[in-house]
N, C-alpha and C positions, 0 to 999 in steps of 0.2 A: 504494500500500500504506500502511498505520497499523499502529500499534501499541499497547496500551495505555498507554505509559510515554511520560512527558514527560522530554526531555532537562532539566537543570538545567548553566544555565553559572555560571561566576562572572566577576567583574569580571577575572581575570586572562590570562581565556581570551583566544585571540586574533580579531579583529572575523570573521572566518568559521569560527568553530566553530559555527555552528546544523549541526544535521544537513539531511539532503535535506528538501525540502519535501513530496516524498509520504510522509512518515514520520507528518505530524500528524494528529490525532488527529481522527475524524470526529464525535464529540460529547463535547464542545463540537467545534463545525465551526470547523478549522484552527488547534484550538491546537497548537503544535508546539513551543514551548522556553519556559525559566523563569530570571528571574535572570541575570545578566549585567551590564552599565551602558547608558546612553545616552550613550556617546561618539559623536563625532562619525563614525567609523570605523566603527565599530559599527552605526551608524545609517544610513551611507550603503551599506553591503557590505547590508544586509538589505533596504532597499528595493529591490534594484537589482537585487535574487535572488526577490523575490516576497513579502516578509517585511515585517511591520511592529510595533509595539508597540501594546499597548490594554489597559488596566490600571484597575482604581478605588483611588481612595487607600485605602492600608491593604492593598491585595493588596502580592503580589510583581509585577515585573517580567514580565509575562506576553508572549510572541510568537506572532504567527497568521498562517496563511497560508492563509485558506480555500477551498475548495472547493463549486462555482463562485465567479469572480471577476466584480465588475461593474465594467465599463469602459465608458468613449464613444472614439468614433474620428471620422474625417473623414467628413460627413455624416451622423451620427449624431443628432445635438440637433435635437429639434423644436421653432420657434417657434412657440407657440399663436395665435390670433388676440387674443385678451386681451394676452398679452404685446405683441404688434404694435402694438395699438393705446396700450399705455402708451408701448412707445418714443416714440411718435410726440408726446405729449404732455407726459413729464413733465421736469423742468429739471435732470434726476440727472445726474451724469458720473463713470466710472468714472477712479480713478488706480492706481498701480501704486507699491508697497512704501513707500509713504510713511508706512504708521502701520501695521506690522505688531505692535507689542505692544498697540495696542489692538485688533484684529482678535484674535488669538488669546485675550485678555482677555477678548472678546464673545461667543467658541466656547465657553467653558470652562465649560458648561453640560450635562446630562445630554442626548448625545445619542444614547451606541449602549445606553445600561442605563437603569436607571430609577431608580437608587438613585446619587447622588453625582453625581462629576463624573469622567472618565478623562481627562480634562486637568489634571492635578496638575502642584502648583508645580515638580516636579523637569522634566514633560514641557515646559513653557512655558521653562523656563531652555533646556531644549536644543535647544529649536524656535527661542528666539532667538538662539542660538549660532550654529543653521546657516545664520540671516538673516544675522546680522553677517559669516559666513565665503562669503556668495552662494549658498547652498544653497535657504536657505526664503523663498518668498517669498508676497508679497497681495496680491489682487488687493480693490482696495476701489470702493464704492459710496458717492457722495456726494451729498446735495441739500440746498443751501442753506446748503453748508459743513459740513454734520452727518455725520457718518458713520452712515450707515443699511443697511448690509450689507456682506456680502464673504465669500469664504472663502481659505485660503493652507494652504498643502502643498508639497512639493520638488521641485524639478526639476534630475532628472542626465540629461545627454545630449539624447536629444529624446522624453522620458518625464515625465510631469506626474503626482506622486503626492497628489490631495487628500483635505486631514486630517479637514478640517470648515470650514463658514458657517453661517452668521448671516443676519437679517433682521429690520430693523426697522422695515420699511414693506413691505408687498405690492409680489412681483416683485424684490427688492434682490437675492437671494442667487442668483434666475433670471438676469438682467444678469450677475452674475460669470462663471458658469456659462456664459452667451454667447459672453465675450471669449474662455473656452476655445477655445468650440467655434470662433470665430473662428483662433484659431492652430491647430486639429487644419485647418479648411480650408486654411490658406495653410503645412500642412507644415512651421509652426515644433514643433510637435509631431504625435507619430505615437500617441499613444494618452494618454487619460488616464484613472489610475487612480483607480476609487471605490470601492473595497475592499469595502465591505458594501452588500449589496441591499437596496433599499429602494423602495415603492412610487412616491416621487418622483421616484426617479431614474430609472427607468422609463420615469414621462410624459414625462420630460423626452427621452427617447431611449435612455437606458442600455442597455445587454445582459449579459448572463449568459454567461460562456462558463466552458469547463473551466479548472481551475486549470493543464494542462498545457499548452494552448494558450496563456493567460497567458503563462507560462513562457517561450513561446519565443517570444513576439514582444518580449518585454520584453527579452529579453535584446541582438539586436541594437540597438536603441533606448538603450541606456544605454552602448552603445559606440561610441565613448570614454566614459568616464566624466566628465565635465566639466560645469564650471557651466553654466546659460542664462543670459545675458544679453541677449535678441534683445526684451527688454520696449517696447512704446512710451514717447516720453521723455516726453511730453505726454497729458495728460487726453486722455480722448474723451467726446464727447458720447454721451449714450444713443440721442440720436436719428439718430447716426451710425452706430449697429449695427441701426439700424431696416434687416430686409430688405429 
């Protein structure tokens, strides 16, 4: 169910006053609450509920929960043969949260609108926040020392919620994307979220499911509620996720 009316929080409110998630609004698809903060609490109680923040500077505080959601699961991610063949060839290696403020720096580019950025200075403070508190973390792409891709998002439980990548070589932001799909295989995660549809995410494997089936697989998944720390300690080679 929807309604026409968006709930308005304020910062006083407590971290689960959003209403239910079938309350949001079907156009705009899944805006569901306004106003509120990006406390860390706040932050973590709405991802973990099906909820996230997407905003451009100069709005308010906006939260969405739309309807269909796109996710990848275990066996989901298709390696192209293109892709295969770069593995096999190029001298990149992925590392793991060693430069998350310049990975989200590199995001903070017009990626779900066309006008601005919705990674504003406030979102990037609190995305480093939940880096530094083991929340947020990046999966990065490296060649030749450079950072040439990557994307990073949160992980509570054994749920992986990503925000946004980068790519600044062909195939950099597919590689990250990989290592996912590598932990959805070996069951260090049981789903991961890619909140808006997108034709790439598609190729890549993605699917579409109801917001309500969302809902319920996410929920066992983030219980316990607890950080991930199950990251490799050491780089991998690219040519090590070669199929």
């Amino acid at each position: 169910m929807s309604s026409n009316r968006v709930a308005w929080l304020s910062p006083n409110d407590p971290a689960d006053a959003f209403p239910p998630i079938d309350t949001a609004l079907r156009e705009p698809n899944g805006l569901l609450a306004a106003g509120g903060d990006l406390s860390t609490g706040r932050l973590l109680y709405a991802y973990r509920t099906g909820i996230f923040p997407w905003y451009d500077e100069g709005q308010p505080l906006l939260w969405w929960s739309p309807d269909p959601r796109c996710i990848l699961r275990k066996g989901d991610f298709h390696v192209a043969r293109r892709l295969r063949r770069y593995l096999r060839a190029t001298s990149a290696e992925v590392r793991f949260n060693t430069a998350f403020g310049d990975v989200i720096q590199a995001c903070a580019g017009p990626r779900r609108s066309e006008q601005g950025t919705w990674i504003t200075p406030d979102m990037i403070a609190a995305y480093e926040r939940l880096h530094r508190d083991g929340w947020a973390h990046s999966i990065e792409v490296w060649n030749d020392g450079v950072l040439v891709g990557g994307l990073y998002g949160l992980a509570i439980g054994r749920a992986f919620f990503g925000e946004s990548m980068f790519s600044l070589e062909a195939n950099a932001s597919k590689i990250a994307m990989l290592v996912l799909a590598n932990l959805l295989d070996s069951d260090d995660f049981g789903i991961v979220d890619c909140q808006v549809l997108s034709n790439h995410l598609l190729t890549l494997g993605a699917q579409i499911v109801p917001r309500s089936k969302f809902a319920s697989i996410l929920g066992p998944l983030c219980e316990p509620a607890i950080a991930f720390e199950n990251w490799p300690s050491a780089a991998i080679t690219a040519y090590e996720l070669s199929p």
